[in-house]
C-alpha positions in Angstrom: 17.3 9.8 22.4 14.1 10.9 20.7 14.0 14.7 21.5 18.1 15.0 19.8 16.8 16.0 16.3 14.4 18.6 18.0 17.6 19.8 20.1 20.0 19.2 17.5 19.0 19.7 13.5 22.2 18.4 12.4 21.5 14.8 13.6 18.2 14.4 11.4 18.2 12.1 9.0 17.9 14.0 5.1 13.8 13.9 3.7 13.1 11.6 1.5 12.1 12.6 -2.4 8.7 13.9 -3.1 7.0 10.8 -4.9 5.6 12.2 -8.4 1.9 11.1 -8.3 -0.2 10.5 -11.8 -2.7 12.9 -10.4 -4.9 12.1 -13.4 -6.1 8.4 -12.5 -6.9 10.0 -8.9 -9.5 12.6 -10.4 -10.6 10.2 -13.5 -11.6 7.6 -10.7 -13.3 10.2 -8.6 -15.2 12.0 -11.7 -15.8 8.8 -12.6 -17.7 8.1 -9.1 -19.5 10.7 -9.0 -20.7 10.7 -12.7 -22.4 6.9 -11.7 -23.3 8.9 -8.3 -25.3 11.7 -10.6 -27.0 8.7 -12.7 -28.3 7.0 -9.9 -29.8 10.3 -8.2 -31.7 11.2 -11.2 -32.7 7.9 -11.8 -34.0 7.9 -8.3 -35.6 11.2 -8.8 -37.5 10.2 -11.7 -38.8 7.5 -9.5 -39.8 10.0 -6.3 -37.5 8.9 -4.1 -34.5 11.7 -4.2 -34.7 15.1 -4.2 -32.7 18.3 -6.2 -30.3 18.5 -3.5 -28.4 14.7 -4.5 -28.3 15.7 -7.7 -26.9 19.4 -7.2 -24.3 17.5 -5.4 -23.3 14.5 -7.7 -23.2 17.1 -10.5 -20.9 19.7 -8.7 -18.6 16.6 -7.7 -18.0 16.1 -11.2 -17.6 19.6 -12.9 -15.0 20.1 -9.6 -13.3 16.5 -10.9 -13.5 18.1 -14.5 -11.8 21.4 -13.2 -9.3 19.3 -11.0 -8.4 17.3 -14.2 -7.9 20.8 -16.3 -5.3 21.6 -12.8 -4.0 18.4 -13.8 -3.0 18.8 -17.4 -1.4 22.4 -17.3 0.2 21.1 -14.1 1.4 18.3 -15.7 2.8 20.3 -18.5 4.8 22.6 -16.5 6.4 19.9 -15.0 7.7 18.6 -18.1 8.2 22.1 -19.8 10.6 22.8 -16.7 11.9 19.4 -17.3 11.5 18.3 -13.3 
């Protein structure tokens, strides 16, 4: 019966472990993307064909993946300070 672990908790099967991610090749890959994305919009607007507001956004996609990889690191180093 599908509904039974709604009715009854005790029948659920137990949650399976959190995975521990390496969060830092997610945001390293993503500044990374948006670093080439920020070189291609100001090569395009030294050419004419872009405008300020590509480049306002390539360049606040990587100072936000800079900040995230900051996170990253002091997150990182609770977790193995607190020796999870």
């Amino acid at each position: 019966m599908k509904f039974a672990p709604i009715i009854d908790p005790a029948i659920r099967k137990p949650a399976p472990k959190p995975v521990r991610v390496d969060l830092r090749k997610v945001f390293g890959i993503g500044t990374g993307l948006w670093a080439v994305a920020l070189i291609i919009a100001l090569i395009a607007l030294t050419i004419h064909h872009g405008t300020e507001s590509f480049v306002v956004i390539c360049a606040s996609g990587v100072i936000i993946g800079l900040l995230l990889l900051i996170w990253e690191f002091f997150d990182r180093w609770d977790y193995r300070r607190l020796g999870l």
